[in-house]
N, CA, C and O of each residue as an XYZ file, in Angstrom:
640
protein
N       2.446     -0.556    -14.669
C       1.093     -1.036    -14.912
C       1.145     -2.538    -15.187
O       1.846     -2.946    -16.112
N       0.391     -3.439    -14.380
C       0.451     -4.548    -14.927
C      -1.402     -5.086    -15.453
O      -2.380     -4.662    -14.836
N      -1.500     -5.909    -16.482
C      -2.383     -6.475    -16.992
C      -3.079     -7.238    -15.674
O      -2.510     -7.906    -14.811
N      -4.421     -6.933    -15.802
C      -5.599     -7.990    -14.620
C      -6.311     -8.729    -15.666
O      -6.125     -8.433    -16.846
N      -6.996     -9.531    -15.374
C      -8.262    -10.317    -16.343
C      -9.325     -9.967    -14.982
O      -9.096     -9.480    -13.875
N     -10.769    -10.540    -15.744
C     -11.794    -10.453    -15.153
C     -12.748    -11.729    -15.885
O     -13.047    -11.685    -17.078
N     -13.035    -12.502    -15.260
C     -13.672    -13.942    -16.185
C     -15.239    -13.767    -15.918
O     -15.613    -13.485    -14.780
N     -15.795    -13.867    -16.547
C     -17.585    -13.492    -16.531
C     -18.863    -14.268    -18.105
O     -18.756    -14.850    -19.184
N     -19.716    -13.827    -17.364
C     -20.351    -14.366    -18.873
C     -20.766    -13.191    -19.496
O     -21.774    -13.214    -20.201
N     -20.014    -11.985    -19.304
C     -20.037    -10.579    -20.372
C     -19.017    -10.209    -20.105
O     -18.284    -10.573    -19.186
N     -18.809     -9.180    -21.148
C     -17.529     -8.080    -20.885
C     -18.119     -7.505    -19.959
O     -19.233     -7.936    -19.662
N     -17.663     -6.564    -19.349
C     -17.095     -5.948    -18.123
C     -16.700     -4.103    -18.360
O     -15.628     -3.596    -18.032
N     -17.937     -3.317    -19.035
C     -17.665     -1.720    -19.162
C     -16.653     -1.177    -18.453
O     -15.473     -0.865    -18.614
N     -17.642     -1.160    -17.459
C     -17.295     -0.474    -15.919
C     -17.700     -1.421    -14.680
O     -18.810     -1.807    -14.314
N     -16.187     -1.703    -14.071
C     -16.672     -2.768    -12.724
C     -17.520     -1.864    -11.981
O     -17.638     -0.641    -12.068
N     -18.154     -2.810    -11.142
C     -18.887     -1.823     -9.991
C     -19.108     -3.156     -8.602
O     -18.715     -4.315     -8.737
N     -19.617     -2.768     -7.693
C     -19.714     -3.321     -7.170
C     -21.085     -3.773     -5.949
O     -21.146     -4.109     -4.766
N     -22.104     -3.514     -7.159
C     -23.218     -3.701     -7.011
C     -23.451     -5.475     -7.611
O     -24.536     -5.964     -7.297
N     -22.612     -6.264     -8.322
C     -23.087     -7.392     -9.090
C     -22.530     -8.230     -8.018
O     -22.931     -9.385     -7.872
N     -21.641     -7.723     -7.269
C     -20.772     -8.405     -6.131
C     -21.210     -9.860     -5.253
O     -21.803     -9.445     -4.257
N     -21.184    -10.721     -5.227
C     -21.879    -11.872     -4.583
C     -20.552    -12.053     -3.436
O     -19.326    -12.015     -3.533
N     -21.828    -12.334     -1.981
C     -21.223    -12.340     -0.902
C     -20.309    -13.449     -0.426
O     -20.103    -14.231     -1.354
N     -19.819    -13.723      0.457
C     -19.169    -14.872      1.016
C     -18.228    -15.655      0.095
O     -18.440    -16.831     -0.201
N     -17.050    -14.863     -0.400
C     -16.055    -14.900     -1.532
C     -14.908    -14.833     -0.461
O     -14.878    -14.368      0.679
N     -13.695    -15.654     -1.477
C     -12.307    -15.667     -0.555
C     -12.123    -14.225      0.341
O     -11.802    -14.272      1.528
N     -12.335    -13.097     -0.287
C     -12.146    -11.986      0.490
C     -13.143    -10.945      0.748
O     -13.010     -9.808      1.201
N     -14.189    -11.605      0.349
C     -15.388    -10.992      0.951
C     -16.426    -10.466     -0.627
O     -16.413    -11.233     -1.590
N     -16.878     -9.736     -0.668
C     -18.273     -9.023     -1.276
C     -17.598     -7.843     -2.504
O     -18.090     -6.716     -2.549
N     -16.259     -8.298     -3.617
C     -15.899     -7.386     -4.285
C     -16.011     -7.326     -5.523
O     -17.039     -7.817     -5.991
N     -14.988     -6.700     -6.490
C     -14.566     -7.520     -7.959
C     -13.540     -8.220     -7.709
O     -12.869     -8.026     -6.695
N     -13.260     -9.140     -8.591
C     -12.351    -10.211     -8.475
C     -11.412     -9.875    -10.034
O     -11.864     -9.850    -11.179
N     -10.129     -9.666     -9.617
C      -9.598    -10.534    -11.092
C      -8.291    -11.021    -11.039
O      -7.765    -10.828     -9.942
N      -7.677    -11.521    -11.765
C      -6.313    -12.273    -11.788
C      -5.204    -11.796    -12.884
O      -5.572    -11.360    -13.975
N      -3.933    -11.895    -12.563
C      -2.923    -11.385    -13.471
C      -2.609    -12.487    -14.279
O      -1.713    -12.386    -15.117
N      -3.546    -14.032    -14.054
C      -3.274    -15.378    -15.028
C      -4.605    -15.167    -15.730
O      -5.784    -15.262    -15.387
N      -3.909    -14.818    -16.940
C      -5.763    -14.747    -18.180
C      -6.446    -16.697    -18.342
O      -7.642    -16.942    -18.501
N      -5.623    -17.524    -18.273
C      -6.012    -18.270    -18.269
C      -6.724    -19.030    -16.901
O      -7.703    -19.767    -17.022
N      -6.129    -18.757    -15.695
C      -7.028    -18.419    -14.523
C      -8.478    -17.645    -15.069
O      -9.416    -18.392    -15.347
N      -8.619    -16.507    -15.186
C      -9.875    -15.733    -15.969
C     -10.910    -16.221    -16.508
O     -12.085    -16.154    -16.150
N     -10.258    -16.907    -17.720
C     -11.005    -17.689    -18.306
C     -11.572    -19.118    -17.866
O     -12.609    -19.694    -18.197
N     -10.480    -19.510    -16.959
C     -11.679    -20.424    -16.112
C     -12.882    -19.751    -15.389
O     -14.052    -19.883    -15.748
N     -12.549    -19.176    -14.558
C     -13.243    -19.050    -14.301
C     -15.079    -18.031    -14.898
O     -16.086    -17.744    -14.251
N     -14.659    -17.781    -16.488
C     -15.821    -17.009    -17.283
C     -16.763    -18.677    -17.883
O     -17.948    -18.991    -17.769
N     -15.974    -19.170    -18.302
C     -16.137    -20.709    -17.821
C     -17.010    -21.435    -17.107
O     -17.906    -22.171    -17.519
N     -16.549    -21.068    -15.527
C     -17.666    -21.692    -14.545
C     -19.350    -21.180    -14.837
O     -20.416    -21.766    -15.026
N     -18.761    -19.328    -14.726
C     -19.574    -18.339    -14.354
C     -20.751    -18.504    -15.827
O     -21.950    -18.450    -15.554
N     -20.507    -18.618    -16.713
C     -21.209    -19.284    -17.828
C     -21.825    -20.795    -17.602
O     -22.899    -21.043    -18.150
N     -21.325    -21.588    -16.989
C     -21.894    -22.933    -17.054
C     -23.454    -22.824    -15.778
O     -24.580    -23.317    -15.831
N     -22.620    -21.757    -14.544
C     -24.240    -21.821    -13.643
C     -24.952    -20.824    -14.126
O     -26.043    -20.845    -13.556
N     -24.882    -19.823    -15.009
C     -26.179    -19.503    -15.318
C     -26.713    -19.435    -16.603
O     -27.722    -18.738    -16.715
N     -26.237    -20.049    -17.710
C     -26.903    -20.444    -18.932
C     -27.213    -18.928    -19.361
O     -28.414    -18.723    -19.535
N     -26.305    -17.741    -19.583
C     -26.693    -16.669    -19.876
C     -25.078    -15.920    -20.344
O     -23.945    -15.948    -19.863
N     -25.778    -15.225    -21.633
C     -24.408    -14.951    -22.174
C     -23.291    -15.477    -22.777
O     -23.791    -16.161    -23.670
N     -22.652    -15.540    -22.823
C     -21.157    -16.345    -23.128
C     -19.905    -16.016    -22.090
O     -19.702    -15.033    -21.376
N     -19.220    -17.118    -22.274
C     -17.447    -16.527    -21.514
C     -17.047    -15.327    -21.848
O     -17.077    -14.964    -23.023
N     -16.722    -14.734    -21.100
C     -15.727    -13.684    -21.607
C     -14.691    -13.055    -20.950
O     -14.819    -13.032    -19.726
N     -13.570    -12.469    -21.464
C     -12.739    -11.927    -20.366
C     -12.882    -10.522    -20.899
O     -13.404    -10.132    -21.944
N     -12.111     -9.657    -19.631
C     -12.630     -8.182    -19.622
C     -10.931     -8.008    -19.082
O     -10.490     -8.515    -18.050
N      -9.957     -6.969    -20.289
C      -8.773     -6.823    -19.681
C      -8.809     -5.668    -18.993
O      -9.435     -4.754    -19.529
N      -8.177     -5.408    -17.677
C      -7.898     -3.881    -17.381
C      -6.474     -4.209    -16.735
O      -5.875     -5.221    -16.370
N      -6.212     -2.667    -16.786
C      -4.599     -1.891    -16.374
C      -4.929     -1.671    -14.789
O      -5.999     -1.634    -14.180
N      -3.919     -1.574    -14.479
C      -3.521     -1.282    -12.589
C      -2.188     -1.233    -12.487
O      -1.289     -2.053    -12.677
N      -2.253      0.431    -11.988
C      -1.050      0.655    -11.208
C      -0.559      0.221     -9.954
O      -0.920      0.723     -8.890
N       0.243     -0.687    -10.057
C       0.062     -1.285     -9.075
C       1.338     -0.814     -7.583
O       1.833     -1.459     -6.659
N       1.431      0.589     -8.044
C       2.015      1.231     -6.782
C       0.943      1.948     -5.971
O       1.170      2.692     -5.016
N      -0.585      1.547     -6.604
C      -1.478      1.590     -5.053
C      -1.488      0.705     -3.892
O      -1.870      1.076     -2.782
N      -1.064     -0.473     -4.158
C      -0.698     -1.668     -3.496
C      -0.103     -1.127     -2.034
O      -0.347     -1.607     -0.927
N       1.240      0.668     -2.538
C       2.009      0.308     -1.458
C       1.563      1.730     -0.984
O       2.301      2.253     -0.149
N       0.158      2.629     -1.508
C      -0.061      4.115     -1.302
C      -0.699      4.224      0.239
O      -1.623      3.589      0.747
N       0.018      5.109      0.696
C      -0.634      5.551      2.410
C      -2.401      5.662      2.021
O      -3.278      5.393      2.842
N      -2.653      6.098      0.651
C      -4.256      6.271      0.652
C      -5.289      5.477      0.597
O      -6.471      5.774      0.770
N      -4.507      3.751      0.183
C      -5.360      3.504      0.225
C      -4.733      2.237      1.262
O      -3.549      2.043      1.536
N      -6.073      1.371      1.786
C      -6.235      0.187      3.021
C      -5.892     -0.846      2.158
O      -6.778     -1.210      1.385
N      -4.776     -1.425      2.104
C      -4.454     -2.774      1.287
C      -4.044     -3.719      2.185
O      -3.350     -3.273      3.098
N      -4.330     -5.218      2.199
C      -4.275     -6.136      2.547
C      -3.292     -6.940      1.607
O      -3.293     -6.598      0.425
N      -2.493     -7.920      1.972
C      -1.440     -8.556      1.165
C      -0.764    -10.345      1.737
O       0.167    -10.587      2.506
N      -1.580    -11.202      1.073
C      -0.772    -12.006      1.317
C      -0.211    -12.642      0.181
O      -0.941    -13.022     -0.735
N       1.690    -12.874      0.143
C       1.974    -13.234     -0.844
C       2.057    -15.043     -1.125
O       2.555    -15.561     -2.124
N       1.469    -15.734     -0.032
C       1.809    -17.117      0.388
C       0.392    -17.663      1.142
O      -0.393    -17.069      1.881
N       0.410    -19.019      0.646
C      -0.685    -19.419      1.636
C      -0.326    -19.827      3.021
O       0.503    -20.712      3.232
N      -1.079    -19.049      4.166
C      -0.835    -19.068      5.236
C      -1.740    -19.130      6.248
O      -2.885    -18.810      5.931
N      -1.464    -19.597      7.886
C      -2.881    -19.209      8.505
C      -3.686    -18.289      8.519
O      -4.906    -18.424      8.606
N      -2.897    -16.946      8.411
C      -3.561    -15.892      8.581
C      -4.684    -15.858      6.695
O      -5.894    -15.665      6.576
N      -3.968    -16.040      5.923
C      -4.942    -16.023      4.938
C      -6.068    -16.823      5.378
O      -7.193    -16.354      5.207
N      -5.920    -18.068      5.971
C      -6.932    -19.180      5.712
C      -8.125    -18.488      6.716
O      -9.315    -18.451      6.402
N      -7.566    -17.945      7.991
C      -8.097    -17.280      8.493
C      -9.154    -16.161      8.364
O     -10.159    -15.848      9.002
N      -8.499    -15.676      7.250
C      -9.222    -14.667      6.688
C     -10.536    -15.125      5.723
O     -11.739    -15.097      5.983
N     -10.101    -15.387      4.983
C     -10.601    -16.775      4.058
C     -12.184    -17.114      5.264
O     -13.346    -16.798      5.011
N     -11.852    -17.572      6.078
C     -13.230    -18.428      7.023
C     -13.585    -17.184      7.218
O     -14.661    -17.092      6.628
N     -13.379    -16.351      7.604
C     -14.267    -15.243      8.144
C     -15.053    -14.729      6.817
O     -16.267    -14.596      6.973
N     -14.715    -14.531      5.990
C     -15.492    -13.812      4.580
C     -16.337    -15.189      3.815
O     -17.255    -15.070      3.003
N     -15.865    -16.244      4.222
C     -17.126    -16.996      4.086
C     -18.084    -17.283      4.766
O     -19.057    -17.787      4.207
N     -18.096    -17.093      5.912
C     -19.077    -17.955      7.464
C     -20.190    -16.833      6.855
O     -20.015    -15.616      6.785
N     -21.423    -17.621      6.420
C     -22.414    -17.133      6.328
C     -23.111    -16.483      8.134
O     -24.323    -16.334      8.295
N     -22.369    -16.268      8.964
C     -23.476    -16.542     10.579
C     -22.220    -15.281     10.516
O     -22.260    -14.953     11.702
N     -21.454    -14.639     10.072
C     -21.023    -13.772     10.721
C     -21.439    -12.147     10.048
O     -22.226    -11.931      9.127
N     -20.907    -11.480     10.568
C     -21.267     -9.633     10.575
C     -20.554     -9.739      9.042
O     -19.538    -10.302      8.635
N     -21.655     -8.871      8.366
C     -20.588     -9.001      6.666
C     -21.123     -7.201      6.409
O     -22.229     -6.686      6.574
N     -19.507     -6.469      5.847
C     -18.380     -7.537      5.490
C     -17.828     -6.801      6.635
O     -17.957     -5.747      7.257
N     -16.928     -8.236      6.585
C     -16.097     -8.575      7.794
C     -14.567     -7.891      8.008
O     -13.768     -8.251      8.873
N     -14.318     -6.672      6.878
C     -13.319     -5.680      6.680
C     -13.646     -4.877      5.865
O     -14.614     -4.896      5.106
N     -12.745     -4.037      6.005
C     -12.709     -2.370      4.853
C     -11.736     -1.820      4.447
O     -11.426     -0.628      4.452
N     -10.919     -3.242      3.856
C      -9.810     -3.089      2.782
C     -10.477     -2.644      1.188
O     -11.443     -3.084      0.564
N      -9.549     -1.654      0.908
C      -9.536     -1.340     -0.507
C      -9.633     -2.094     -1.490
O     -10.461     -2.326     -2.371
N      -8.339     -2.544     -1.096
C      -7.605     -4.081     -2.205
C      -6.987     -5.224     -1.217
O      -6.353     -5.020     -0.182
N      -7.241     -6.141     -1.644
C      -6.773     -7.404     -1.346
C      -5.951     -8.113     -1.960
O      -6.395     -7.905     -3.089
N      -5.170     -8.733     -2.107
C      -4.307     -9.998     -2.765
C      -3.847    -10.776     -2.221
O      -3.053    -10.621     -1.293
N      -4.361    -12.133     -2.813
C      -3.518    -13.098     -2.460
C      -3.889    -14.208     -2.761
O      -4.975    -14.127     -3.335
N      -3.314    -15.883     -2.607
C      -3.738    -16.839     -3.082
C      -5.401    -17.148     -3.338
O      -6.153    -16.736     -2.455
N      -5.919    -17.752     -4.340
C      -6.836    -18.215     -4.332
C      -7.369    -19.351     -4.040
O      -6.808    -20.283     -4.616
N      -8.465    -19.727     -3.192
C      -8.581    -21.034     -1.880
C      -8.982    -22.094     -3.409
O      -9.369    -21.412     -4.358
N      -8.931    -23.193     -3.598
C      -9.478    -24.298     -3.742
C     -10.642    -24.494     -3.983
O     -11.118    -24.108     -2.915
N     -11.626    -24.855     -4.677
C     -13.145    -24.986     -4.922
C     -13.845    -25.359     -3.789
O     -14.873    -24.861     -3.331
N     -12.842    -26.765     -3.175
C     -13.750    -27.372     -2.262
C     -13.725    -26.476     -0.101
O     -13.646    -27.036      0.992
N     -13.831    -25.068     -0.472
C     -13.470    -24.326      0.264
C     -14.314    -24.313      1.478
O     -14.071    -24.372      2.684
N     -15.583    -24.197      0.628
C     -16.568    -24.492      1.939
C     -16.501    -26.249      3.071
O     -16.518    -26.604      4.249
N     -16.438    -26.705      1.965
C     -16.228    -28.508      2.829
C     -15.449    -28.127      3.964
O     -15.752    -28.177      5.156
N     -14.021    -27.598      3.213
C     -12.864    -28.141      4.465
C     -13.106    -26.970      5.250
O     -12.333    -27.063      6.204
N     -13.931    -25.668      5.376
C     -13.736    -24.694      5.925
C     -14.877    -25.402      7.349
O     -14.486    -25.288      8.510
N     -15.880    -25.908      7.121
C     -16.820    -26.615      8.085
C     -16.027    -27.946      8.904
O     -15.953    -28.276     10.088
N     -15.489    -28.508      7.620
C     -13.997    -29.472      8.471
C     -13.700    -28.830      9.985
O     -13.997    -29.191     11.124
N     -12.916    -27.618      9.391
C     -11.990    -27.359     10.481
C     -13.027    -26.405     11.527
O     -12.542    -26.221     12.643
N     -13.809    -26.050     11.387
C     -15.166    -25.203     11.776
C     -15.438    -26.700     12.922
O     -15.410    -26.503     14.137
N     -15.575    -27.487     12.616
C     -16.052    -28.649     13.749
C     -14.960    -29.658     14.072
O     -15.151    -30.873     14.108
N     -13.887    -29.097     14.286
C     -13.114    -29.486     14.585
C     -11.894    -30.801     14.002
O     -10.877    -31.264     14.518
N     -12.572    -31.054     12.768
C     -12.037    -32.275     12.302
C     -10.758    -32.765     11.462
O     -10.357    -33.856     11.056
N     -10.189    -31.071     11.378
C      -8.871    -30.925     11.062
C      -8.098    -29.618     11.856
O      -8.821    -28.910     12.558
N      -7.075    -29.386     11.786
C      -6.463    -27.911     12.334
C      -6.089    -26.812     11.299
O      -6.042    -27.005     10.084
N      -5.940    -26.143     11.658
C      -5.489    -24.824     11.066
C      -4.517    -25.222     10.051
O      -4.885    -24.994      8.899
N      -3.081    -25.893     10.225
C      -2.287    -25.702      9.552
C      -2.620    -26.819      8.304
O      -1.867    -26.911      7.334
N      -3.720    -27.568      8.439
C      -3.927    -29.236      7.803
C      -5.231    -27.911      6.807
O      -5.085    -27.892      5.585
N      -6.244    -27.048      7.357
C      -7.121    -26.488      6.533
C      -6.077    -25.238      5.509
O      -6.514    -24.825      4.435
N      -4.819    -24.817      6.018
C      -4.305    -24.297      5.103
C      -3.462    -24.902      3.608
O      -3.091    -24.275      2.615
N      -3.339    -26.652      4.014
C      -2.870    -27.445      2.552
C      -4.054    -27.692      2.156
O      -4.232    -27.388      0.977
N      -4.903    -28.111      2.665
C      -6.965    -28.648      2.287
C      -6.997    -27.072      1.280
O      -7.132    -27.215      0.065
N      -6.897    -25.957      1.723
C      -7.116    -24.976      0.374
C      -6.227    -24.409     -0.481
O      -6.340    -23.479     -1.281
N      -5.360    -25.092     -0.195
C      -4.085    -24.851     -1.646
C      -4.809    -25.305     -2.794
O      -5.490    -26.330     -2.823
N      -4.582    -24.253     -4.032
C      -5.337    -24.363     -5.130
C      -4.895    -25.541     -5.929
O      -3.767    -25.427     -6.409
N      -5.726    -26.977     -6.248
C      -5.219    -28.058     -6.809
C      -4.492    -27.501     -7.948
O      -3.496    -28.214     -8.067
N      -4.476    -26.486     -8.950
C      -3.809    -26.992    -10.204
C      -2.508    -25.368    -10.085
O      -2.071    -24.602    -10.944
N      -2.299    -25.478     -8.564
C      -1.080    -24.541     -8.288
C      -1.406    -23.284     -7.746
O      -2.550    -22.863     -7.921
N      -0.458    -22.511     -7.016
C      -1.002    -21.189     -6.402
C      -1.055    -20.262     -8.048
O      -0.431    -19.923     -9.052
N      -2.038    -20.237     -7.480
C      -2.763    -18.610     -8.307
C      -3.081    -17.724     -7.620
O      -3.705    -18.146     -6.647
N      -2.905    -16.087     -7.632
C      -3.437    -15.411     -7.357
C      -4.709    -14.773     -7.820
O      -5.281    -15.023     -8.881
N      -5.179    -13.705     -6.670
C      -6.244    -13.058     -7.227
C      -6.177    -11.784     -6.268
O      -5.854    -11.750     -5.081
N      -6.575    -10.737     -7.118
C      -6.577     -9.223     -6.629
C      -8.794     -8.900     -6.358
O      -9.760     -9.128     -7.087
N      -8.635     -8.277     -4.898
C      -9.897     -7.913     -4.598
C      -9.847     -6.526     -4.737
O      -8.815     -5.952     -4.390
N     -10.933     -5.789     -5.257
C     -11.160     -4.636     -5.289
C     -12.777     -4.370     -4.460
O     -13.856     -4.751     -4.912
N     -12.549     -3.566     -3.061
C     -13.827     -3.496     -2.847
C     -14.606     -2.746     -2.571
O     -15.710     -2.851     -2.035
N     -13.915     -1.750     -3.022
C     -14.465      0.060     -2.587
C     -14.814      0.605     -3.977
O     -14.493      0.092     -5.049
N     -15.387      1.514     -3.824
C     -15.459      2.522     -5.302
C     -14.039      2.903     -5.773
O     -13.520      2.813     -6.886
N     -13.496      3.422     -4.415
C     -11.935      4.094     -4.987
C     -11.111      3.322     -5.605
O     -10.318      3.667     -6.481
N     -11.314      1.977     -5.054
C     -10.298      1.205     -5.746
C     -10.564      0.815     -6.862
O      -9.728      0.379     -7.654
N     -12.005      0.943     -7.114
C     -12.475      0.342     -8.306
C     -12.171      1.564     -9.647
O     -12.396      1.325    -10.833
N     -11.677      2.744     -9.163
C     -11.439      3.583    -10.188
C      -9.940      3.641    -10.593
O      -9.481      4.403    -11.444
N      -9.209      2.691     -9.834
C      -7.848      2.615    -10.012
C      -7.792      1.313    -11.436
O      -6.866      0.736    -12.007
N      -9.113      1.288    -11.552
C      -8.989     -0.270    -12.968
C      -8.745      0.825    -14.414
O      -9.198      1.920    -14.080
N      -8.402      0.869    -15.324
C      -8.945      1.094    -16.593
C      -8.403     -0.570    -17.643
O      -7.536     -1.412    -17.876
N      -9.859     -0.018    -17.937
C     -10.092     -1.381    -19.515
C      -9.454     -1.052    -20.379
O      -9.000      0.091    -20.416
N      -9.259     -1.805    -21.184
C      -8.189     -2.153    -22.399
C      -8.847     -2.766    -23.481
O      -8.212     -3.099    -24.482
C-alpha cells in the first residue's frame, strides 16, 4: 500500500467523479500524488481560484498491485516522453472527442503550468515534439501524478 494525497479546498469523503473538470493532463478524473507537498500545492492553487473553503489535503491508501492487475486498463508512463506529451495534447485539445480514452488509472509525470501555451506552440507548428516534451517538464522537478477515472478505480482509494 502506498500513501496518495489529494490537494483541494475540502477534504475529500468519498472521491467521485462527478466534480471532475475536463481537459486535464490525462483527461476528466481524480487526481492525486504520492508528494504531499506536491498536494498541497496544489489545495493551494485550488483555494486561491475560487475563494471557497480552505486548503486541504485528503490522505488515501492504494494498492498499488492494481497498477499491474489483468482487471483493470492502466496506462503508465514512468518518464517524460513523446508519447506522454502526446497524450497530454490530446486530453487537453478542447476541439477533440472527450474523453479521449478508457483507462482506469493513469500515471505519470505531471506537465508544467504553462501547458496550454506550449501545447498551441507546437499545435502551430512553432516548436517540435521533442522541444514540446522539455517546454512541459515540470519547472520545480518531475513529479508524478496518479489518474483515477472510472468508478472501479475509484473504489481501489481508501481514506486515512
Amino acid at each position: 500500500m502506498i500513501r496518495l494525497y489529494h490537494g483541494s479546498n475540502q477534504i475529500i469523503e468519498v472521491p467521485d467523479l462527478v466534480h471532475s473538470k475536463p481537459f486535464k493532463d490525462f483527461g476528466s478524473g481524480f487526481y492525486l500524488s504520492p508528494d504531499k507537498q506536491q498536494a498541497w500545492d496544489m489545495a493551494f492553487q485550488k483555494y486561491r481560484q475560487t475563494q471557497e473553503g480552505k486548503a486541504e489535503v485528503t490522505e488515501f491508501l492504494f494498492d498499488e498491485t492494481a497498477m499491474t492487475s489483468p482487471d483493470f486498463k492502466v496506462l503508465s508512463y514512468p518518464d517524460y516522453c513523446e508519447e506522454w506529451a502526446l497524450f497530454v495534447l490530446a486530453n487537453r485539445d478542447k476541439n477533440a472527442q472527450h474523453p479521449v480514452h478508457d483507462y482506469d488509472i493513469v500515471y505519470g509525470p505531471i506537465a508544467d503550468d504553462g501547458v496550454t501555451y506550449q501545447l498551441r506552440r507546437y499545435e502551430g507548428g512553432v516548436i517540435s515534439l521533442p522541444r514540446l516534451v522539455e517546454e512541459l517538464r515540470y519547472a520545480k522537478g518531475i513529479t508524478f501524478q496518479y489518474f483515477f477515472g472510472t468508478k472501479r478505480a475509484l473504489q481501489l482509494l481508501t481514506k486515512r
